[in-house]
Structures are given as C-alpha cells and as structure tokens.
TIGU-314281 format. One record per atom (N, C-alpha, C): residue in three letters; x, y, z; residue number from 1; atom name; chain. Coordinates in steps of 0.05 Angstrom, whole numbers, plus 5000, padded with zeros to 4 digits. Layout:
BEGIN
Ala;X;Y;Z;NUM;CA;A;
...
! end
This chain:
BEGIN
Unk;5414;4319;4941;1;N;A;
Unk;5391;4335;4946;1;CA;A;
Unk;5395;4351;4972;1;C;A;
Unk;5389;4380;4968;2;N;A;
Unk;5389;4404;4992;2;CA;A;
Unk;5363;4392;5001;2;C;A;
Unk;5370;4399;5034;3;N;A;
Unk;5348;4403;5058;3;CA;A;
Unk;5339;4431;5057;3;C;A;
Unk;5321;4439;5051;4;N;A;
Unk;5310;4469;5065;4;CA;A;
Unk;5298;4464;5085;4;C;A;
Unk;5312;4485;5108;5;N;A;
Unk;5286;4496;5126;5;CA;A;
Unk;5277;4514;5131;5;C;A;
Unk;5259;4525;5139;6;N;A;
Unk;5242;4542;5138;6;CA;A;
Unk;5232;4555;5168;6;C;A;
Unk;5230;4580;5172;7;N;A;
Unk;5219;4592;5193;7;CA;A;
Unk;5203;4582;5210;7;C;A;
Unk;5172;4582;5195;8;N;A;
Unk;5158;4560;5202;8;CA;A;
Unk;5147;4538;5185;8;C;A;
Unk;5131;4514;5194;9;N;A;
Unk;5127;4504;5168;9;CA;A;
Unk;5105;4508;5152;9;C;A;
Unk;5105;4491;5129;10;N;A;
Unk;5090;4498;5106;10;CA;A;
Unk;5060;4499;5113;10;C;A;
Unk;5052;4481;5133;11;N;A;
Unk;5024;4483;5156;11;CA;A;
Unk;5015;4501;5167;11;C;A;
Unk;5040;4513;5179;12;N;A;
Unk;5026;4536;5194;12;CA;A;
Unk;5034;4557;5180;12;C;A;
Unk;5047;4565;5153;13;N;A;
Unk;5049;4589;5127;13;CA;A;
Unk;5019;4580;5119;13;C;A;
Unk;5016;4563;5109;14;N;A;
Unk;4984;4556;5108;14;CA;A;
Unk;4960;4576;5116;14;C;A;
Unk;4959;4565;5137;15;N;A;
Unk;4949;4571;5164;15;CA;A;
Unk;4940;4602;5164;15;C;A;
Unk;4970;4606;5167;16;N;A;
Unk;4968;4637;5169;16;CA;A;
Unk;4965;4663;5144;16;C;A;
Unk;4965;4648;5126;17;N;A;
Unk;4965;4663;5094;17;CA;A;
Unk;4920;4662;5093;17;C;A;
Unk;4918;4647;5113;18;N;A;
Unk;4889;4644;5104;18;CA;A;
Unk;4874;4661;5123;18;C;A;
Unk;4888;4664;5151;19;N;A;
Unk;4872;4669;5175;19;CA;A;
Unk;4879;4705;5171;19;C;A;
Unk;4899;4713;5149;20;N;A;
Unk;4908;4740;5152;20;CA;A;
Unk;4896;4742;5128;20;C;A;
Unk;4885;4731;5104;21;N;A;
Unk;4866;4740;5081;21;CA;A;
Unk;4835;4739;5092;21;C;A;
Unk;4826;4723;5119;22;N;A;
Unk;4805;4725;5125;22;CA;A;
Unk;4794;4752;5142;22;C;A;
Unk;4815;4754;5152;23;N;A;
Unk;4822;4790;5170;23;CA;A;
Unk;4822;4809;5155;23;C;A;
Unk;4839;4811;5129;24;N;A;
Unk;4840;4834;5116;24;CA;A;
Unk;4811;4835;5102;24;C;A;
Unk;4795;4814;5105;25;N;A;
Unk;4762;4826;5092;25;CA;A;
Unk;4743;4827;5115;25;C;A;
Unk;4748;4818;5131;26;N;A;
Unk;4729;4829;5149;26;CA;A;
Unk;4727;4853;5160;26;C;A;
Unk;4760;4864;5163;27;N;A;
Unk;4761;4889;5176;27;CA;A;
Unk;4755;4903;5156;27;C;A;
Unk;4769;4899;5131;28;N;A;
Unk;4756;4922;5102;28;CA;A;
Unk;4733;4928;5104;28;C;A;
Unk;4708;4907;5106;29;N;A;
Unk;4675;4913;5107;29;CA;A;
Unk;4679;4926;5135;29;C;A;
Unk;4680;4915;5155;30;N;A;
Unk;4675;4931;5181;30;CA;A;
Unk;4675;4957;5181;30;C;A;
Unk;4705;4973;5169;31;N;A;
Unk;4718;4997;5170;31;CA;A;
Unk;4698;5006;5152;31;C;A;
Unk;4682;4992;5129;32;N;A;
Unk;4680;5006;5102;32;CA;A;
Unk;4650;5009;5114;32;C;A;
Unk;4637;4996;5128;33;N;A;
Unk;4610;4999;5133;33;CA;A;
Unk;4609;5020;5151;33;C;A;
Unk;4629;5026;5164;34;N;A;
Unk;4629;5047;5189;34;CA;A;
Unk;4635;5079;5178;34;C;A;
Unk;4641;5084;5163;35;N;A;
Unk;4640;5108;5145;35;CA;A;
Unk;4617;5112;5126;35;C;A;
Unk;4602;5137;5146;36;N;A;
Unk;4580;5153;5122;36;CA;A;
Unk;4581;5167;5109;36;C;A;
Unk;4598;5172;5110;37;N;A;
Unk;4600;5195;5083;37;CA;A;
Unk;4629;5187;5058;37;C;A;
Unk;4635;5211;5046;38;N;A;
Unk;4664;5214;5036;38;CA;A;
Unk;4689;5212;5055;38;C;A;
Unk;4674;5241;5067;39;N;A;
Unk;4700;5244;5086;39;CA;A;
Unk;4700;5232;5111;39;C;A;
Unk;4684;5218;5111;40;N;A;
Unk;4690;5182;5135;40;CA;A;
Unk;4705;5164;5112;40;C;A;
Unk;4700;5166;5092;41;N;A;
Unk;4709;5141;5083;41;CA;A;
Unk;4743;5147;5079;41;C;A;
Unk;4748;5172;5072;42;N;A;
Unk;4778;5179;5064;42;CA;A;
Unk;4792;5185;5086;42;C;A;
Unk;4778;5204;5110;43;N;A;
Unk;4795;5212;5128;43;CA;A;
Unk;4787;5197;5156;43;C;A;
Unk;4775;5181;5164;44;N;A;
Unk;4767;5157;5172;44;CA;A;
Unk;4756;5172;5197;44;C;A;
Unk;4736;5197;5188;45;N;A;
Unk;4719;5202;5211;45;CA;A;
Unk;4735;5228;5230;45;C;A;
Unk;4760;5236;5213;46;N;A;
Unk;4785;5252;5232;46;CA;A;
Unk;4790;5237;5259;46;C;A;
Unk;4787;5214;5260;47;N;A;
Unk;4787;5200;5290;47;CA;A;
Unk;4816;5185;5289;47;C;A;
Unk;4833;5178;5274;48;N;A;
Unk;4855;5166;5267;48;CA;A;
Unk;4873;5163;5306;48;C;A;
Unk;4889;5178;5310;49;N;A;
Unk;4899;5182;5331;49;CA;A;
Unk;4933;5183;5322;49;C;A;
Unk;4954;5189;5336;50;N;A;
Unk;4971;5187;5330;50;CA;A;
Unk;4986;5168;5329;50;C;A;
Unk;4986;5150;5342;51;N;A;
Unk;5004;5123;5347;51;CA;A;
Unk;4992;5108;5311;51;C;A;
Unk;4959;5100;5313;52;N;A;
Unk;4940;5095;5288;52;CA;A;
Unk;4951;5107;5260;52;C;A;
Unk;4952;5133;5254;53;N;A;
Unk;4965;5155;5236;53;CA;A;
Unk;4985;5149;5235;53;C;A;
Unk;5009;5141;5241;54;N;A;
Unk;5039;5136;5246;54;CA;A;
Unk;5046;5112;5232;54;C;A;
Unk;5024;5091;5243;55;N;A;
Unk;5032;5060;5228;55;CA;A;
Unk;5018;5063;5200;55;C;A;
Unk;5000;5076;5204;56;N;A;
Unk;4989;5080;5171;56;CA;A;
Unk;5010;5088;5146;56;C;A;
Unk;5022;5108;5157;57;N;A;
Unk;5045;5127;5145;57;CA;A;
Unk;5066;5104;5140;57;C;A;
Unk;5073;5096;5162;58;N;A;
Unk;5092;5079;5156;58;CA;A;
Unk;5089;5051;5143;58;C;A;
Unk;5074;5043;5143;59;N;A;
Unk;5048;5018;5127;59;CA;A;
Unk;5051;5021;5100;59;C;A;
Unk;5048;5048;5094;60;N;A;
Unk;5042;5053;5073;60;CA;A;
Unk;5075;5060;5048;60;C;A;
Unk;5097;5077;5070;61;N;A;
Unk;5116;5079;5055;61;CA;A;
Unk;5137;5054;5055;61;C;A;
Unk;5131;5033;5081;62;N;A;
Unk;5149;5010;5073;62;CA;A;
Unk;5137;4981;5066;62;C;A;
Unk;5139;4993;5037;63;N;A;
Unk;5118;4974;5020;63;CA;A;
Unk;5132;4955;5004;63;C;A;
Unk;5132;4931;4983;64;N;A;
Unk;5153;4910;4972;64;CA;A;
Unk;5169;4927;4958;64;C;A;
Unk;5173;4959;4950;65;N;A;
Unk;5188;4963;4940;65;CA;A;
Unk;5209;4968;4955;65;C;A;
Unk;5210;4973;4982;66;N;A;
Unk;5232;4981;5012;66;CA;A;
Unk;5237;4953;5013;66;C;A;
Unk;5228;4927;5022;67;N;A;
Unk;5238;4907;5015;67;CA;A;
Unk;5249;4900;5005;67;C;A;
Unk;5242;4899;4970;68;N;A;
Unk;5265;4879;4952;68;CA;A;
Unk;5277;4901;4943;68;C;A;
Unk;5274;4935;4935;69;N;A;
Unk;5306;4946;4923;69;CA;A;
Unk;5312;4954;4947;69;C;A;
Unk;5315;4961;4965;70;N;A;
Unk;5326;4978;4991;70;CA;A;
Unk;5362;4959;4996;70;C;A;
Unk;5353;4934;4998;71;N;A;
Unk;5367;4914;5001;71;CA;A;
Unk;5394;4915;4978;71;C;A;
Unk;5365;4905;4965;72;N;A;
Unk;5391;4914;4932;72;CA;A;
Unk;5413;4939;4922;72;C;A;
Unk;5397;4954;4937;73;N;A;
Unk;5419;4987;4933;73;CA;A;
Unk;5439;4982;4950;73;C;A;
Unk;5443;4975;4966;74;N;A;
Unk;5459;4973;4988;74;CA;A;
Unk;5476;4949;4982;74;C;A;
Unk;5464;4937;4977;75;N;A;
Unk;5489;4915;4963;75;CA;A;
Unk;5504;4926;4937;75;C;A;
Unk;5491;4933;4922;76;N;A;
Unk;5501;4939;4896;76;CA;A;
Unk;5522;4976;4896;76;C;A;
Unk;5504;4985;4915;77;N;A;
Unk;5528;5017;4915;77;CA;A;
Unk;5537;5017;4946;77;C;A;
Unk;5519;4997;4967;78;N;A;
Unk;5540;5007;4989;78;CA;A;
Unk;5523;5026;5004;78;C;A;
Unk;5538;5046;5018;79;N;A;
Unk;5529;5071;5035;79;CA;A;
Unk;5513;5086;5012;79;C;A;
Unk;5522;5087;4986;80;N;A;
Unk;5514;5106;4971;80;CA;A;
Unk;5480;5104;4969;80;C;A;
Unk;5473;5075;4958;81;N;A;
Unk;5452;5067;4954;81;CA;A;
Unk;5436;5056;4976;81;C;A;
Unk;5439;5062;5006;82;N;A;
Unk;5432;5065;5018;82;CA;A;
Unk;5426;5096;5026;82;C;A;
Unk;5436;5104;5022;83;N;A;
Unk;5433;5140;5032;83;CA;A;
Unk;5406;5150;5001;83;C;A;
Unk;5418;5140;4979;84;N;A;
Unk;5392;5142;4955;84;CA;A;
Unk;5372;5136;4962;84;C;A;
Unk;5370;5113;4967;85;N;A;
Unk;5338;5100;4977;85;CA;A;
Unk;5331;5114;4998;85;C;A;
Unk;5339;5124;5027;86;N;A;
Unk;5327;5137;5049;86;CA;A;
Unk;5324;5164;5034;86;C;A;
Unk;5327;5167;5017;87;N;A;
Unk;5315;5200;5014;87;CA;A;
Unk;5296;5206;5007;87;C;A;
Unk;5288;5188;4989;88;N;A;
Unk;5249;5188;4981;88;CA;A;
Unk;5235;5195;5012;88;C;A;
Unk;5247;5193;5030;89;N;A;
Unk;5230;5202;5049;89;CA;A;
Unk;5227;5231;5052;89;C;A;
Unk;5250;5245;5045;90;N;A;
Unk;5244;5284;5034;90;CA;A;
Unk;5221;5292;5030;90;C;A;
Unk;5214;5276;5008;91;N;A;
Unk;5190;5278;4984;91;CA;A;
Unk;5154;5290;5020;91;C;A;
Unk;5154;5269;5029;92;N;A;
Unk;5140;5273;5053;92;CA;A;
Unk;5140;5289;5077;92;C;A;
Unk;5164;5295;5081;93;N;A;
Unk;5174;5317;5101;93;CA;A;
Unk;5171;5338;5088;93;C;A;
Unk;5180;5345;5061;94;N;A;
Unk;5171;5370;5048;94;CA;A;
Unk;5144;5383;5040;94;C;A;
Unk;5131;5363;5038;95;N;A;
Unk;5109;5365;5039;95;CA;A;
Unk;5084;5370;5061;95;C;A;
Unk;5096;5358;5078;96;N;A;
Unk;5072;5370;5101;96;CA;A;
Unk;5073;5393;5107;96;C;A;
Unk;5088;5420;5108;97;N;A;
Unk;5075;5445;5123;97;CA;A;
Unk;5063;5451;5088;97;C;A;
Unk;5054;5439;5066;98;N;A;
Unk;5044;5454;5045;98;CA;A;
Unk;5012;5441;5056;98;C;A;
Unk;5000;5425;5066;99;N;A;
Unk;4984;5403;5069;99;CA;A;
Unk;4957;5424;5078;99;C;A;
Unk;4978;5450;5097;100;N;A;
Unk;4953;5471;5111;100;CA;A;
Unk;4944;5482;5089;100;C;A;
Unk;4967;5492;5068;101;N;A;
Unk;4961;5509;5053;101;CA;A;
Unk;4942;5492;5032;101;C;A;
Unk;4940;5476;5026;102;N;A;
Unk;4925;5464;5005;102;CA;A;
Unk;4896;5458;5013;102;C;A;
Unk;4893;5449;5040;103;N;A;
Unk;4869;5448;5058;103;CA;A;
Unk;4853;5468;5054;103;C;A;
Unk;4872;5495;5058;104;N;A;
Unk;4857;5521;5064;104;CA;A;
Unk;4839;5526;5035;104;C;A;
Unk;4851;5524;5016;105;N;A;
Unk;4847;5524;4980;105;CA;A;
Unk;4827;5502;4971;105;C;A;
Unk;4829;5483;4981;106;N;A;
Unk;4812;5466;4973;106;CA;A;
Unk;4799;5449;5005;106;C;A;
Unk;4781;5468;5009;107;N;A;
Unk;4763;5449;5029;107;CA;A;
Unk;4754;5437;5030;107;C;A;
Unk;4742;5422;5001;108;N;A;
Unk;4724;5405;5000;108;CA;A;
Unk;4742;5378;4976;108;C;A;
Unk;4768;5385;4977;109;N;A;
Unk;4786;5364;4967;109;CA;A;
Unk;4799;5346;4987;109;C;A;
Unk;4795;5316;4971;110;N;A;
Unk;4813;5302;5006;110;CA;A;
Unk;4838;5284;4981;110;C;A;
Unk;4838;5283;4957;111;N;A;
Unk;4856;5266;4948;111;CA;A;
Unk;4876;5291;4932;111;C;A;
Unk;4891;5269;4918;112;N;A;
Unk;4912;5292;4900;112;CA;A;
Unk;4892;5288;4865;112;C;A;
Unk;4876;5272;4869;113;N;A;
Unk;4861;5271;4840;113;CA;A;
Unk;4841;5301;4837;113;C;A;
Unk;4831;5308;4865;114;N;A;
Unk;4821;5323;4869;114;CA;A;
Unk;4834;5351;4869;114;C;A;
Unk;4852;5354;4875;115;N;A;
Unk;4873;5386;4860;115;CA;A;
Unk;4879;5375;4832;115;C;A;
Unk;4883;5358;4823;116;N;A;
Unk;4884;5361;4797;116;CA;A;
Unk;4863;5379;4780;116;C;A;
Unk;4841;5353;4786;117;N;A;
Unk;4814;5363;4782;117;CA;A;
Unk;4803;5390;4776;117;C;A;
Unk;4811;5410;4800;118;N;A;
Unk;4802;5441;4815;118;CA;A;
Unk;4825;5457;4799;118;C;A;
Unk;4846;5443;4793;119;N;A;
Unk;4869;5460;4781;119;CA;A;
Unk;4867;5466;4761;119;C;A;
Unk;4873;5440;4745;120;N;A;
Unk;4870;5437;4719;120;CA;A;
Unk;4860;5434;4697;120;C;A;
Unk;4834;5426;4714;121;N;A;
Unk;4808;5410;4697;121;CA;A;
Unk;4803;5382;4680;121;C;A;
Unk;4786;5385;4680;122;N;A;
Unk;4782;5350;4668;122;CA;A;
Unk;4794;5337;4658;122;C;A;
Unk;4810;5347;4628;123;N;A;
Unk;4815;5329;4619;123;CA;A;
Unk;4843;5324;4631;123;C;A;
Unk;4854;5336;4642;124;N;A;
Unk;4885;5335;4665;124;CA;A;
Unk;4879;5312;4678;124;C;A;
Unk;4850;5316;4695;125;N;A;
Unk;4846;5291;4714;125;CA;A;
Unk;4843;5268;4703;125;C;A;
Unk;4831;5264;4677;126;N;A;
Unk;4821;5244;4668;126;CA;A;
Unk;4858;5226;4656;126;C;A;
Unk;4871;5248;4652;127;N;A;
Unk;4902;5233;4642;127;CA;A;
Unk;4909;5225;4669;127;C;A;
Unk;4905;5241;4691;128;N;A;
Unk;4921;5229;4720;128;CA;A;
Unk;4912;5203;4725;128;C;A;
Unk;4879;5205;4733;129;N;A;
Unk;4869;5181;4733;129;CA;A;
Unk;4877;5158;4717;129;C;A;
Unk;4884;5159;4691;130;N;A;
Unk;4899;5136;4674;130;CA;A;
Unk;4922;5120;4690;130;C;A;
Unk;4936;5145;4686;131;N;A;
Unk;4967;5138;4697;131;CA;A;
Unk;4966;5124;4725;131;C;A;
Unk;4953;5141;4748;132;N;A;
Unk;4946;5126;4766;132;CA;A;
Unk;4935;5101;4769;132;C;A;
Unk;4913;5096;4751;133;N;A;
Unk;4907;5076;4763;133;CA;A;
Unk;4933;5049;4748;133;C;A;
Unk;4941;5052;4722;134;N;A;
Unk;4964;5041;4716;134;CA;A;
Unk;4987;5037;4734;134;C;A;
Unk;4998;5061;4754;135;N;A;
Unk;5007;5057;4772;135;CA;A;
Unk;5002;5039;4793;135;C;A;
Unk;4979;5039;4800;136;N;A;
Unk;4957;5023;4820;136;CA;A;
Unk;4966;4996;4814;136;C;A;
Unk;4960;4990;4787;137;N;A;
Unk;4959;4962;4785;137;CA;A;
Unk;4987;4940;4797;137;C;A;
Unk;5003;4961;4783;138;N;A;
Unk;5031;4952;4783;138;CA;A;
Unk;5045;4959;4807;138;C;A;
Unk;5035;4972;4831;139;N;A;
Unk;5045;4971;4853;139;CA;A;
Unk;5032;4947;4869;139;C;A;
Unk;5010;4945;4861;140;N;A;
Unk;4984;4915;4881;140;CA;A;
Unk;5004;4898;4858;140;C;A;
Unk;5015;4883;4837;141;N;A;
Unk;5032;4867;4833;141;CA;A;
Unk;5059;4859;4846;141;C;A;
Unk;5069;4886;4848;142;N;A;
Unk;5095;4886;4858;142;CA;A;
Unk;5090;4876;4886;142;C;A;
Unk;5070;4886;4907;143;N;A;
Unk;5060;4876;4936;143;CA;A;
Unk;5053;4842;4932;143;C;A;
Unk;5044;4833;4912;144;N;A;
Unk;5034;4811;4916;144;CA;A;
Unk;5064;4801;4912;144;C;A;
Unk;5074;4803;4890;145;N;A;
Unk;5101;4794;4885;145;CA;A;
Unk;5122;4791;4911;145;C;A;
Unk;5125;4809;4930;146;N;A;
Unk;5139;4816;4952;146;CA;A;
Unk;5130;4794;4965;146;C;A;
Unk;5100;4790;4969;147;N;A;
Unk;5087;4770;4989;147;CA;A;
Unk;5093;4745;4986;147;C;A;
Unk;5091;4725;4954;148;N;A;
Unk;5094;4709;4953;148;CA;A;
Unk;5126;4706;4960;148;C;A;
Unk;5146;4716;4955;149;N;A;
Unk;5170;4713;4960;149;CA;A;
Unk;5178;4709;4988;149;C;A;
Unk;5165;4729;5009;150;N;A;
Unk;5163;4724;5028;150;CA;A;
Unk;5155;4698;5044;150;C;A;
Unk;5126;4685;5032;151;N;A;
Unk;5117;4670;5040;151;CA;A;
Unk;5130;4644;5036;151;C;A;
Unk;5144;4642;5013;152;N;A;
Unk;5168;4621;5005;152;CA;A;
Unk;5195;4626;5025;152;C;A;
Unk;5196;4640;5021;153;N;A;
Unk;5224;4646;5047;153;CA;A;
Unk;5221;4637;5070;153;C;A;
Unk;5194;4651;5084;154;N;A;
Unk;5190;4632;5106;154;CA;A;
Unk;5180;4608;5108;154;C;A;
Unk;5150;4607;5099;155;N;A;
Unk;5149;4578;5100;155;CA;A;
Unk;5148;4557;5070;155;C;A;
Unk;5163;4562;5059;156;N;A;
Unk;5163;4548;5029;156;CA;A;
Unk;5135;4538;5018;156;C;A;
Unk;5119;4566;5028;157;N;A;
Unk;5090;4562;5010;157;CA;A;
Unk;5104;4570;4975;157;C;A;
Unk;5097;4550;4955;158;N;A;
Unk;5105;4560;4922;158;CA;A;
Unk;5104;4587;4920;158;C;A;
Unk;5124;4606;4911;159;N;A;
Unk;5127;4636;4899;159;CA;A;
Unk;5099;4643;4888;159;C;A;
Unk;5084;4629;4875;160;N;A;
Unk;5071;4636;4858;160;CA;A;
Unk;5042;4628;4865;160;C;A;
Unk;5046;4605;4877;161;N;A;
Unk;5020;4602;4886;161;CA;A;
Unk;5011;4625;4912;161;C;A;
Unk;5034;4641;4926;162;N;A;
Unk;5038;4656;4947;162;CA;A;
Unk;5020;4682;4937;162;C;A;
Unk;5032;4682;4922;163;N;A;
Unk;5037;4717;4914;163;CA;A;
Unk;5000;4716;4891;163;C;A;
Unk;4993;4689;4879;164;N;A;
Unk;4963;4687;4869;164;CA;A;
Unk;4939;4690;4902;164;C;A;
Unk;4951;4683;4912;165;N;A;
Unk;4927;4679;4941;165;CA;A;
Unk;4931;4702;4946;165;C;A;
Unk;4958;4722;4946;166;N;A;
Unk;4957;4757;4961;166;CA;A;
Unk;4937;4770;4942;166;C;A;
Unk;4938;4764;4916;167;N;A;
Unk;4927;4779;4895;167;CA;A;
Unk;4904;4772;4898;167;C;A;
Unk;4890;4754;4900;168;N;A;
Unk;4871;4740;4896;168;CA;A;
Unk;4856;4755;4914;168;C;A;
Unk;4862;4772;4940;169;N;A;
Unk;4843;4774;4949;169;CA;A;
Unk;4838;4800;4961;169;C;A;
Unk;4880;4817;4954;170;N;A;
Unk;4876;4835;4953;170;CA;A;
Unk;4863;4850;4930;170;C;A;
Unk;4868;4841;4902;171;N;A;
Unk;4856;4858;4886;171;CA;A;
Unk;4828;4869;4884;171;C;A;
Unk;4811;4844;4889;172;N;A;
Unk;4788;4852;4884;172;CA;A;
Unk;4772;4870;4914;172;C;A;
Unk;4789;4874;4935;173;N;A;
Unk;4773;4894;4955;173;CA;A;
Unk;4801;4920;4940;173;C;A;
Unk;4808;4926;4929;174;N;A;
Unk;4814;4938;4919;174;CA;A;
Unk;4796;4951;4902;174;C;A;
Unk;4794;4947;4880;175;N;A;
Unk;4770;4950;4860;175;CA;A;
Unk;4748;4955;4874;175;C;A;
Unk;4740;4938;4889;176;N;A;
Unk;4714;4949;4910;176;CA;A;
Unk;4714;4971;4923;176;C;A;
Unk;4734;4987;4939;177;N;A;
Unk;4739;5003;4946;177;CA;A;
Unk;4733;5034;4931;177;C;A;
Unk;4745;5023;4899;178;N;A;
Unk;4745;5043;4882;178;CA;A;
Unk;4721;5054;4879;178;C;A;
Unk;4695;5038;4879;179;N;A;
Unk;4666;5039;4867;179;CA;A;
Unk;4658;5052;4901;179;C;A;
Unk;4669;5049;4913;180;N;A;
Unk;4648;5048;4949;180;CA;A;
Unk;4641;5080;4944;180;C;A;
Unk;4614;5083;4959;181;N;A;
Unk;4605;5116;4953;181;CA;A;
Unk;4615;5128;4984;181;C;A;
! end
C-alpha cells in the first residue's frame, strides 16, 4: 500500500472548500444587491479600476481549460503546443480597439447577445442564446471538473465529491444571476 501526501490535509481542504463556497455567496448577493440598474449590474457601476479590471480579465481567461489542456499541449507537441495554446489570447487583443467602435453603434448594448440581437434579429439571437447557454453549461462542468481535481491533488478531498460541492453551489448562483433584473 502507497502513502499519499498531500499539500494540506483533508481537514483543512475541508475547511477551506466550505469557507470559499460561503464567500462566493455572500459576495455574489452583496455585489448583486449593490447594482440598480442593468448597467450596474453588467458594467459594475463603470467603477471597476484597473488593477480590479485586470484580475477580472485574467480570472476569467485562465479558467480549467488553461489548467488541464495548456499542460497537455505542451507535453504532447512541446514548444509547438505551447505557442498554440498562448494564442487564443490574439482573439482579445484584436478585439479591443473594435470595442469603441461597437460602443459608438450600440449604446445601449453591453453583451455580445445584444449585437446579435440589433444585427440580426430574433430569431439569430434566440439560436445564439441556445448555443450559449449549452456552452455555459459545459464550461461551469468543465470548472467544477478542474476544481474537484484540484481539490484531490491537494488535499485528497474525493474527485467527485470535490467537483459536486463546486457545482453545487456554483451552479445555482449562476442560474440566479441569469433571472437578476
């Protein structure tokens, strides 16, 4: 029989899988009660700041998929699949000097469902919205997935019971979010 050890232990993975699911809902209502309108709720009041704006950005693009393939490309091609994976970041640099121009066109748009919307019309949006939210689902999987693995790695909380407690409590302020006016 193997010894595992572990980062920290299974007590304080515990611990901390509970004290950081109790945070992520308090601050969600906090943030979510402190926005009156739309555009408090999307653009968080234009009050963000830069350092705030930066970790967001980055929060947001190194997500379980930069985790578990980033790794994997790099093992499997090397430099190659490392240089593949850092380029999805293009996608974002190319895009910001269009960000004025789209502002200027749609003033009263703050998402990309919303140029759909103004572009294309309904029934365009109503297919994006599909896809997206199918997207949605299966990225909040893949994050919980990332988590539990994590949480086994460090402190040999079960894969599965890990990654049910991320879901468990991300999904549904998810969903909530969706309905918030």
């Amino acid at each position: 029989m193997t010894h595992q050890s572990y980062i920290i232990s299974p007590e304080i993975g515990w611990l901390l899988l509970a004290l950081l699911s109790v945070l992520w809902i308090v601050l969600g209502v906090y943030w979510g009660k402190k926005a009156k309108n739309m555009e408090g709720y999307m653009l968080a009041g234009r009050n963000v700041g830069l350092a705030f704006g930066t970790a967001t950005v980055m929060a947001t693009w190194v997500t379980s998929n930069t985790t578990m393939l980033a790794p994997q490309f790099a093992l499997e091609l090397g430099i190659w699949g490392m240089l593949a994976y850092s380029t999805g970041a293009l996608g974002l640099l190319l895009f910001a000097p269009l960000a004025k121009r789209i502002r200027t066109l749609m003033p009263n748009g703050y998402t990309s469902g919303d140029f759909i919307r103004l572009r294309y019309g309904k029934p365009a949006w109503i297919l994006f919205l599909v896809i997206s939210i199918f997207y949605g689902f299966f990225w909040l999987i893949s994050m919980g997935m990332a988590g539990g693995i994590l949480m086994n790695a460090i402190a040999g909380i079960p894969y599965e019971i890990g990654t049910a407690v991320i879901l468990g409590y991300v999904l549904p302020i998810r969903c909530l979010e969706a309905f918030m006016p």
